[in-house]
DOTOR-134775 format. One record per atom (N, C-alpha, C, CB): residue in three letters; x, z, y. Coordinates in pm, whole numbers, plus 50000, padded with zeros to 5 digits. Glycine has a CB too. Layout:
<atoms>
ALAXZY ...
</atoms>
This chain:
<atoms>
UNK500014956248335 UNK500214955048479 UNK501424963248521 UNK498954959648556 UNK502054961148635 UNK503204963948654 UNK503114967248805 UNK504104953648606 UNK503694978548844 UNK503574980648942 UNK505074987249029 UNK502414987548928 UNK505454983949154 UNK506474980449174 UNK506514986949365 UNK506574963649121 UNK507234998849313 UNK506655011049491 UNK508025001149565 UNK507125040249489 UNK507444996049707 UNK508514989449739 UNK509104997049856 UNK508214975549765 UNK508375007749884 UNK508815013550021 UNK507925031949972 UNK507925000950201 UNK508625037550013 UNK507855050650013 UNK507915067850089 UNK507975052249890 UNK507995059550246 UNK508285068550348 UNK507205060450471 UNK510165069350383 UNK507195074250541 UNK505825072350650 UNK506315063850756 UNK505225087550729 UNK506225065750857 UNK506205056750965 UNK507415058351038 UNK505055058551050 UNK508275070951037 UNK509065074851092 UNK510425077751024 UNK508525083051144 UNK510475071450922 UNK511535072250819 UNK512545061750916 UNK510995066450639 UNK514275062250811 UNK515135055550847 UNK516065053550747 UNK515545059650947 UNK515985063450629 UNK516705062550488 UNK515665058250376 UNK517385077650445 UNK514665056050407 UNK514465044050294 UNK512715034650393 UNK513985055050065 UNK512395029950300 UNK511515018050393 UNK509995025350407 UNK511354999750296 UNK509485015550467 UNK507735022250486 UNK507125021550363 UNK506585013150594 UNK505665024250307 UNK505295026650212 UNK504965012650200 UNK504485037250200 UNK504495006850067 UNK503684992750063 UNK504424986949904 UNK504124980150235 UNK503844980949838 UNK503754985949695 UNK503294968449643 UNK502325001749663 UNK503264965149538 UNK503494954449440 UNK503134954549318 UNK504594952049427 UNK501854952149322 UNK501264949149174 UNK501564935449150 UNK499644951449156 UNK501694937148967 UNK501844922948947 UNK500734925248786 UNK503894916348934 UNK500524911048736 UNK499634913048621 UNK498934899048650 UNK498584927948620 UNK498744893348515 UNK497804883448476 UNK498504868948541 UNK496174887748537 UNK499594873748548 UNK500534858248611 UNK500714862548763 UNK499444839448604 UNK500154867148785 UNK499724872348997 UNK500394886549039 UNK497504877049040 UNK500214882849132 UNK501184894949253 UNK500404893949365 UNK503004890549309 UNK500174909749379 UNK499604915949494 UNK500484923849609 UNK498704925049439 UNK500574919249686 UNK501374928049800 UNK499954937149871 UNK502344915449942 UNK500704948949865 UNK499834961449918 UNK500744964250066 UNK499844977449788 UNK500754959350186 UNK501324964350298 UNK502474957150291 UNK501474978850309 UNK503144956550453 UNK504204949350410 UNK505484961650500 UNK504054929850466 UNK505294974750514 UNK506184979550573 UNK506434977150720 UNK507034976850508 UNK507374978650808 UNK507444979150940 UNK508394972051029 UNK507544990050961 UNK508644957850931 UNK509514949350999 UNK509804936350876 UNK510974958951052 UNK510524932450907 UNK511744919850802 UNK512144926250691 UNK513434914850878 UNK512374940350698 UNK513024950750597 UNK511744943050439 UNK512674974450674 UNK510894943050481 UNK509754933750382 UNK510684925550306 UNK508544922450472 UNK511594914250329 UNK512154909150282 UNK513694908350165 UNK511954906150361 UNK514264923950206 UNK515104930550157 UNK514314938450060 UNK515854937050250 UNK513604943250073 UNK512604950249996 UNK512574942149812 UNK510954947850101 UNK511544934149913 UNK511014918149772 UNK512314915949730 UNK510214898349842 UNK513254910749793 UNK515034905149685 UNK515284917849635 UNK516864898849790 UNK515574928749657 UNK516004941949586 UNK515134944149416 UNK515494956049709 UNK513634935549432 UNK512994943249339 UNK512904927649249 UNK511424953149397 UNK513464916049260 UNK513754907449190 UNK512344897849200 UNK514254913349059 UNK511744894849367 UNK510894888049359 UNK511344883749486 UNK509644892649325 UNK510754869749489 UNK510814857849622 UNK509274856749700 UNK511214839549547 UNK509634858349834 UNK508734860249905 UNK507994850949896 UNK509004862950007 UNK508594835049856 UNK507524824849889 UNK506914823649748 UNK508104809549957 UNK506624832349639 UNK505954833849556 UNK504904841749567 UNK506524835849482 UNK505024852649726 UNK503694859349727 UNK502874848649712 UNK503334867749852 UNK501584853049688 UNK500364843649697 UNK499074853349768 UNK499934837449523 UNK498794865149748 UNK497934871149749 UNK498264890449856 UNK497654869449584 UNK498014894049968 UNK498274901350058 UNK497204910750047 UNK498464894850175 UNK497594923450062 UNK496024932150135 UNK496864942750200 UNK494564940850001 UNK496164941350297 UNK496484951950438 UNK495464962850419 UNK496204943950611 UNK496084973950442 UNK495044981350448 UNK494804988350620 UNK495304992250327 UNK495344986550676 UNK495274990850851 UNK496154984850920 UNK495535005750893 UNK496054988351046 UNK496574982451132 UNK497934989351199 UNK495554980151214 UNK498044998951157 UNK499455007251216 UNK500704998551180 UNK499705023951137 UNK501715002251261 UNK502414995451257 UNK503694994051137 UNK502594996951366 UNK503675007151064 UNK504675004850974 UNK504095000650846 UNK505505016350961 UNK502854998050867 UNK502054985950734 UNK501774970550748 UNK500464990150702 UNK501894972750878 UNK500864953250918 UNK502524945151035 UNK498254957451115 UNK503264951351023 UNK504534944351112 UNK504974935150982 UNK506024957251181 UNK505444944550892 UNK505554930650785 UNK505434924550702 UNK505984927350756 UNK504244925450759 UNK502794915950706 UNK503124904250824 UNK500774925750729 UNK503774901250956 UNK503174896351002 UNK504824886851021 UNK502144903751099 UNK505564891650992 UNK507024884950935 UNK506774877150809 UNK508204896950895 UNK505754881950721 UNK505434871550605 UNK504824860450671 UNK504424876950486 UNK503854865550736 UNK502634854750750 UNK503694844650860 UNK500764862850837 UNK504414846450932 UNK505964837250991 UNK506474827450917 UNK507314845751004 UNK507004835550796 UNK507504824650685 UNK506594816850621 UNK508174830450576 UNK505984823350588 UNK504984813850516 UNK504464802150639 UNK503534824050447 UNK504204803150728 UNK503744796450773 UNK504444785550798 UNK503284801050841 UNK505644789750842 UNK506934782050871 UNK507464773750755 UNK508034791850912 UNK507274781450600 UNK507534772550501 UNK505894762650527 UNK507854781850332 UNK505134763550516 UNK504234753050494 UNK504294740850595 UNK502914758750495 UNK504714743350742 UNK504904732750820 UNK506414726850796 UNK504604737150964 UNK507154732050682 UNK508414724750708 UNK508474719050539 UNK509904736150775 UNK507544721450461 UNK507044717050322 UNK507894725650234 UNK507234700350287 UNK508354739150285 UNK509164749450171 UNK508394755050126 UNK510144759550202 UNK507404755450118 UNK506384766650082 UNK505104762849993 UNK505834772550215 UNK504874761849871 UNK503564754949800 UNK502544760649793 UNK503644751649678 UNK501314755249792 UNK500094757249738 UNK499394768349869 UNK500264763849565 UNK498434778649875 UNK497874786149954 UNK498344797049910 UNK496604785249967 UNK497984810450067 UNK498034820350041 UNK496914825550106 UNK499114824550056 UNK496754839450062 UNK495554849150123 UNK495814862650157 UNK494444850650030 UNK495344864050273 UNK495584878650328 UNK494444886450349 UNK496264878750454 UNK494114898550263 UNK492734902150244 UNK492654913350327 UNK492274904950099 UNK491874916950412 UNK491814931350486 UNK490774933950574 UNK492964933950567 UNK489694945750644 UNK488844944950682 UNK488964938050826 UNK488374955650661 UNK487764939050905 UNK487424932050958 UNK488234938551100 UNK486004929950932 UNK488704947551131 UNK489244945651252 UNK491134941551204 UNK488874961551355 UNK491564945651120 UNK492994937751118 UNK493064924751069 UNK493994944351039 UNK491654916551038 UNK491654903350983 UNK491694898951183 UNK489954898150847 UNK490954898451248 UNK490874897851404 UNK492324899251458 UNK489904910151468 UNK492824909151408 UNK494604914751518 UNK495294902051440 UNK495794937351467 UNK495134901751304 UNK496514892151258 UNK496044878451298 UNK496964892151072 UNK494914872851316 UNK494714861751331 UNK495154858351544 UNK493014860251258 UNK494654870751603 UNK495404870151719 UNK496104869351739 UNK495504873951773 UNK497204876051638 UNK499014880951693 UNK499484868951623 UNK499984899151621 UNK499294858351540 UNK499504846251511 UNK499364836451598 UNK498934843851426 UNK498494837551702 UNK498014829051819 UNK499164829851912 UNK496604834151890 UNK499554844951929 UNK499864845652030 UNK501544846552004 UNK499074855852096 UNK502314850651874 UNK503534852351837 UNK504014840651780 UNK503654862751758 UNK503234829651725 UNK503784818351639 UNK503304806651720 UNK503254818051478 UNK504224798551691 UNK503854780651752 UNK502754772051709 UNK505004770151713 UNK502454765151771 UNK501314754051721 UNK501604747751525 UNK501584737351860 UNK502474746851561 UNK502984739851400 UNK503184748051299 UNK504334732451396 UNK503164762751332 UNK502774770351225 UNK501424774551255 UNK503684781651199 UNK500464776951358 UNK498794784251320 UNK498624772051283 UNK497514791951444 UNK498844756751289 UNK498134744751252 UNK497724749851080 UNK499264728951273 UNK498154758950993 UNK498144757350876 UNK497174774950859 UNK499874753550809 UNK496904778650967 UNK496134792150969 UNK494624786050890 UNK495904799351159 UNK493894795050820 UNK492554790150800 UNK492754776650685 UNK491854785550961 UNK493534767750708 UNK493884755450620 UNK494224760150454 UNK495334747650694 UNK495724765550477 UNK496634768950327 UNK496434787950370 UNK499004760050325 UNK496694790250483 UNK496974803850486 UNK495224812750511 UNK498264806050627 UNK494904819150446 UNK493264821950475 UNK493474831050502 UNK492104821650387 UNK493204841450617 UNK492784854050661 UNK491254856950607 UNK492894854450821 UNK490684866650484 UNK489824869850390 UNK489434888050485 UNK490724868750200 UNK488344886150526 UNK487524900650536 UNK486764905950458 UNK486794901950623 UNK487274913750358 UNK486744926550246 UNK485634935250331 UNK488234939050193 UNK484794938250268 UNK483334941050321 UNK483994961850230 UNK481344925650213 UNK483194968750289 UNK483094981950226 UNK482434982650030 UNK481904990350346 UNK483194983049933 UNK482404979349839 UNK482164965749798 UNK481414984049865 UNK483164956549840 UNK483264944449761 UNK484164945149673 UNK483484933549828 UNK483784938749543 UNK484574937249460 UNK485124921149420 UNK483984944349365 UNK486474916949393 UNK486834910449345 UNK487574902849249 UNK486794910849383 UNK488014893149232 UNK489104891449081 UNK489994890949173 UNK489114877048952 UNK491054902049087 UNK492434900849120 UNK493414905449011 UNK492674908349243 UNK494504898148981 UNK495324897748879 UNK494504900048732 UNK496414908148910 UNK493534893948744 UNK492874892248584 UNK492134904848597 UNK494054891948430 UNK491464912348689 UNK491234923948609 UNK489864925248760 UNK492924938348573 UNK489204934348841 UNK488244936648934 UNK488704947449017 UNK486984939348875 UNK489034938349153 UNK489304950149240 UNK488284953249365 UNK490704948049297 UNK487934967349386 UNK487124969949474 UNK487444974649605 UNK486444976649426 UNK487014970749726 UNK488104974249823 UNK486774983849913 UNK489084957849917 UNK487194997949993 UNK486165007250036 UNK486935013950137 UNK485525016749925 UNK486165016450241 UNK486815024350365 UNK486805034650313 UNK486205025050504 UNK487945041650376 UNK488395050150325 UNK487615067350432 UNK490105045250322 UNK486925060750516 UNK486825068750621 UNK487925082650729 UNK485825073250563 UNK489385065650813 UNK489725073750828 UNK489395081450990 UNK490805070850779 UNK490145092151031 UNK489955098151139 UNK490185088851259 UNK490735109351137 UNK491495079551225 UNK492315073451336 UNK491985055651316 UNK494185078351312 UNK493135048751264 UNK492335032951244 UNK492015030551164 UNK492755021951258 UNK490865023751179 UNK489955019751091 UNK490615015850920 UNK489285007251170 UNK490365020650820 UNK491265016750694 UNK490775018450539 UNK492525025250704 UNK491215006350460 UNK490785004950330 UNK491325011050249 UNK490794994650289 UNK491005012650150 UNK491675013950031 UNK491165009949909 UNK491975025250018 UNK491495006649758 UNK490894996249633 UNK491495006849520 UNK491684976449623 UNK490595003249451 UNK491025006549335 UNK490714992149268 UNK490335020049275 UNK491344992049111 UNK491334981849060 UNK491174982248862 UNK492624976049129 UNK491114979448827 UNK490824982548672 UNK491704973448624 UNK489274980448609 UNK492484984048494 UNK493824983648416 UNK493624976648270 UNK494414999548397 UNK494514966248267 UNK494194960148117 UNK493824968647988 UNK495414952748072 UNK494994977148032 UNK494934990347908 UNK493035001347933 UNK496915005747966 UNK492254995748015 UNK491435008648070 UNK491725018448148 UNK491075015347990 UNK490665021948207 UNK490895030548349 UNK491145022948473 UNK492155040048340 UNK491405029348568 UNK491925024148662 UNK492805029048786 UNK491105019648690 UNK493315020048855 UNK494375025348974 UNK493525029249054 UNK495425015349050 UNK493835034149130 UNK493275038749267 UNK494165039049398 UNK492805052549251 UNK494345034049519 UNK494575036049620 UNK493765039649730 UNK495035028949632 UNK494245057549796 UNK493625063349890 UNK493905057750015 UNK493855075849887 UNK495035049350019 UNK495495048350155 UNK496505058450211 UNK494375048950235 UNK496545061350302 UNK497895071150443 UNK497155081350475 UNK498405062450628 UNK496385082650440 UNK495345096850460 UNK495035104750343 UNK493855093250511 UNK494615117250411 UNK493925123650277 UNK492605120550256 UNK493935138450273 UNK492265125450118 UNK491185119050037 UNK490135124650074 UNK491275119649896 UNK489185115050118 UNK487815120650195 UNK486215116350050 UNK487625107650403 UNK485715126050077 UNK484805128049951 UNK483935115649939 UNK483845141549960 UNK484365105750071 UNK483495092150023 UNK484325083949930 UNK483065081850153 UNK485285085849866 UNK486315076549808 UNK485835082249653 UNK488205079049867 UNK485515093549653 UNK484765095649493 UNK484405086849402 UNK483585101049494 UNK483645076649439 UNK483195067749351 UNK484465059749277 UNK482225058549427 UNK485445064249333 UNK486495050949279 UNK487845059449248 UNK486865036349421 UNK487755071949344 UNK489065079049292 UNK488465090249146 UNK489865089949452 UNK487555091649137 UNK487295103249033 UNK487485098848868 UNK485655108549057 UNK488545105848821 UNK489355100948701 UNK489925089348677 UNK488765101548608 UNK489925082948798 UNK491395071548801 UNK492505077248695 UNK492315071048983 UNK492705063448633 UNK494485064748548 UNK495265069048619 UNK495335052048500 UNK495585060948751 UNK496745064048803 UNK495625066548958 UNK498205050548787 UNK496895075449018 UNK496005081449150 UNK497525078649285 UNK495355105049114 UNK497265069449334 UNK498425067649486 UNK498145077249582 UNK498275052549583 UNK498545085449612 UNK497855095749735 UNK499395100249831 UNK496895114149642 UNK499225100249946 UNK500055108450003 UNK500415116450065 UNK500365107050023 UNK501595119750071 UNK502185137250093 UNK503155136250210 UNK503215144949940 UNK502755134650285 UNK503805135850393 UNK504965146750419 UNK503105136350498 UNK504225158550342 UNK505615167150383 UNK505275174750201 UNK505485181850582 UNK505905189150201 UNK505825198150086 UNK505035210050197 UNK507585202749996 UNK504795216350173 UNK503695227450213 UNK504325235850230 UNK502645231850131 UNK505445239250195 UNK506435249650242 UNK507285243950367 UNK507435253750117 UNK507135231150438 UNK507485228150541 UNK506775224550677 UNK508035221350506 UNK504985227250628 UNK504335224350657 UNK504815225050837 UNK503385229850582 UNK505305238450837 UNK505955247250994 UNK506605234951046 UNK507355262950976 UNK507535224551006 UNK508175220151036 UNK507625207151105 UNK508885221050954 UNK506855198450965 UNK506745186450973 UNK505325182851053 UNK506905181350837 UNK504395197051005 UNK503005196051107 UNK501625183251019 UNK503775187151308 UNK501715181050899 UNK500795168750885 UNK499745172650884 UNK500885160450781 UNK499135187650896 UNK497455186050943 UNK497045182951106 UNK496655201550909 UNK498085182851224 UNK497855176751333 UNK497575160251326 UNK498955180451411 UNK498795155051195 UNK499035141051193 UNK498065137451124 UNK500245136051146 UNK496765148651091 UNK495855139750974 UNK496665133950853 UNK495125125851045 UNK497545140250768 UNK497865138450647 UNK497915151450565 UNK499035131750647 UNK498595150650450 UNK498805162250327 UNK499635166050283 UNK498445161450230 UNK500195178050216 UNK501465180250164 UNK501055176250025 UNK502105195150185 UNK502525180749943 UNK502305180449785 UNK501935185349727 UNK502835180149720 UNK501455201749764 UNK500515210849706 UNK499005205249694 UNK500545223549790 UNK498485200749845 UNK497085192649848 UNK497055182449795 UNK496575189249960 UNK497855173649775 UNK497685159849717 UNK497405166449551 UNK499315147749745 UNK498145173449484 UNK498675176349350 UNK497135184949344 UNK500465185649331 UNK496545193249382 UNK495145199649352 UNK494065191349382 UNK494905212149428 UNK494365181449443 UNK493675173149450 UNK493115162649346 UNK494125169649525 UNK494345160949330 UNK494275149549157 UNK493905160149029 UNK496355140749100 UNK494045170649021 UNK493705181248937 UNK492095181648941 UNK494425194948987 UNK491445184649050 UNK490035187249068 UNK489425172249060 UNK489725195649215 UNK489865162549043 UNK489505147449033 UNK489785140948910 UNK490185139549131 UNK490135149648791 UNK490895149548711 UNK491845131848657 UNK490005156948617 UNK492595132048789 UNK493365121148757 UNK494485124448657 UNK493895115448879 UNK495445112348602 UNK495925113648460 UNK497235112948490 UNK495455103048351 UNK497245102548619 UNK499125098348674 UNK498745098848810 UNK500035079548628 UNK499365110048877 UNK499845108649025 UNK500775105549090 UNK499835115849073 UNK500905098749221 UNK501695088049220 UNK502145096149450 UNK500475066949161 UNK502625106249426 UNK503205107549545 UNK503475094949691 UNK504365112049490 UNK503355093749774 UNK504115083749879 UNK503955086750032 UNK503555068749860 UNK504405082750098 UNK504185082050229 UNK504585095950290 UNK502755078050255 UNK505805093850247 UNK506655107850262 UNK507495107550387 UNK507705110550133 UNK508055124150404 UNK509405126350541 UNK510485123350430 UNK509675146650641 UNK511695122750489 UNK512545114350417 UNK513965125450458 UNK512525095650479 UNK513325135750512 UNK514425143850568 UNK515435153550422 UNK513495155950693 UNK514235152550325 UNK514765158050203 UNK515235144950064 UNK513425169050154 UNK515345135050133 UNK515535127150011 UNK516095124849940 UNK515495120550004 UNK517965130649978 UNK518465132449809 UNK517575141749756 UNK520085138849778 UNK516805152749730 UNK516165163849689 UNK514645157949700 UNK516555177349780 UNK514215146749738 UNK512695148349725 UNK512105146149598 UNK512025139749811 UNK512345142049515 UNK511535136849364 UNK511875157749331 UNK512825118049209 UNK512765164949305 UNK513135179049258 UNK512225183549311 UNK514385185849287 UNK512245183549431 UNK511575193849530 UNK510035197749561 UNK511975189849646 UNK509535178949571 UNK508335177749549 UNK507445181949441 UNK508255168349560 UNK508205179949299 UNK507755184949188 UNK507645197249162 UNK508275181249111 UNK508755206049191 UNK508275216149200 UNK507185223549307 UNK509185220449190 UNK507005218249389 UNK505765227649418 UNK504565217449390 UNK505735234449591 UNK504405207749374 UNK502945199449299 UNK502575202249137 UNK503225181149303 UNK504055203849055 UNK503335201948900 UNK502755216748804 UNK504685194048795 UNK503245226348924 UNK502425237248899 UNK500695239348913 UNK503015245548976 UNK500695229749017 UNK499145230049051 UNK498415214748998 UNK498965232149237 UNK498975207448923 UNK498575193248867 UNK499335194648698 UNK499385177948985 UNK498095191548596 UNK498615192848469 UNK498615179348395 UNK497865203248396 UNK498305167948510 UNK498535156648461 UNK500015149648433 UNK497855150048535 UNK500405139748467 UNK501535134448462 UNK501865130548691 UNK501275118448321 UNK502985138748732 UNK503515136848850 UNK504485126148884 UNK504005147348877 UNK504455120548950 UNK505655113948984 UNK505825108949154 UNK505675101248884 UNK506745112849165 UNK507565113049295 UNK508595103049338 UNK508225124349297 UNK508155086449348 UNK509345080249305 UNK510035076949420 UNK509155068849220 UNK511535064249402 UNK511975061949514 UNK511965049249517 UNK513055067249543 UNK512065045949602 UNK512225030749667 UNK512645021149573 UNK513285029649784 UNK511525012949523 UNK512154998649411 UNK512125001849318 UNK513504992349407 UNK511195018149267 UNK510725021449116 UNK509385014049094 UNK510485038349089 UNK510005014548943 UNK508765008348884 UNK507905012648785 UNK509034998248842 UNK506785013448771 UNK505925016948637 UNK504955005548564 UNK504915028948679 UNK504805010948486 UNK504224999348364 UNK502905009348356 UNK505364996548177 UNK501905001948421 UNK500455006748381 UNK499845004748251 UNK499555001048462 
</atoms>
């Protein structure tokens, strides 16, 4: 499986894109978020994939620098299917209140001749807390994450090689996610700031974590690969250096801090 960070800055970034990520495996591709605009589309050509090959979507909330472009896909696509550019179905998987917003903001943002194909080719899919499903050959489980602010998922999924991924979501890791984050292969968590900036950037007001908490975190969970994101972007020639040093002192697994359009081989 192959996995492919397509964006990896928070909501308020401007030097590189929102967070939202690209599994691929078993012939299939998963879009995890689609970032906070069209930039979705520069994104996908940068990393050597065509949008009208997504097939398969999961949203995990409703904020806006995850589900905007999500909703520029669900445009094209729709637009390819009423104009015959676009083959076969797609699916957009996510709980039950952003399955409701996208199926609204389609009502209300797109024309008759594209929702004509809503529900038809394009399925809006509501993931239950603890459902599991097939995805890219392998079982993914999708579980609220219990956050403070909107309502939001997160999945882990099981790796050809054994083990499995885990995604916490834009929040920090709340002790109901145990069942699925505890000794994950790889662990997605994010760090909004470094802990030595904490003064600056403030993410326990914003309900997020630095890289010290994320990194003791995956330590006491004993994850194997941590996977930094949903970062300030104010240090980003210096963020992969910077971050590491204050996380891999307190994490004895494998760290990584990547940038925009890296890739790893699970």
């Amino acid at each position: 499986m192959k996995l492919t960070i397509l964006g990896t800055g928070n909501a308020a970034v401007t030097d590189c894109y929102n967070t939202c990520f690209l599994l691929a495996g078993g012939g299939e591709q998963l879009l995890v978020d689609g970032g906070g605009g069209n930039g979705i589309f520069r994104q996908l050509k940068a990393a050597g994939v065509r949008w009208q090959d997504i097939r398969t979507i999961f949203v995990t909330h409703k904020h806006l620098d995850h589900i905007t472009g999500v909703l520029w896909l669900m445009r094209m696509i729709l637009q390819g299917m009423a104009r015959g550019q676009y083959e076969g179905e797609a699916t957009i998987l996510s709980h039950r209140e952003v399955t409701d917003l996208l199926r609204q903001l389609a009502g209300l943002l797109l024309g008759e001749k594209e929702t004509a194909f809503l529900d038809r080719r394009l399925h809006l899919v509501t993931v239950e807390n603890g459902q599991s499903l097939p995805l890219l050959g392998q079982t993914a489980t999708f579980f609220d994450i219990g956050s403070t602010k909107a309502a939001q998922f997160g999945f882990s999924i099981t790796l050809p090689e054994g083990g499995r991924l885990t995604c916490c979501g834009d929040e920090p890791y709340n002790e109901i996610e145990r069942p699925w984050a505890l000794g994950s292969r790889w662990l997605l968590h994010e760090a909004f700031c470094l802990a030595s900036q904490a003064d600056i950037f403030k993410p326990y007001q914003k309900h997020h974590s630095t890289a010290a908490d994320a990194c003791r975190l995956a330590e006491a969970l004993g994850v194997e690969n941590l996977i930094l994101y949903h970062t300030e972007d104010k240090n980003l020639p210096r963020r992969r250096e910077l971050y590491t040093a204050e996380g891999a002192p307190l994490f004895s697994g494998n760290l990584f801090v990547p940038e925009d359009l890296e890739t790893f081989q699970l």
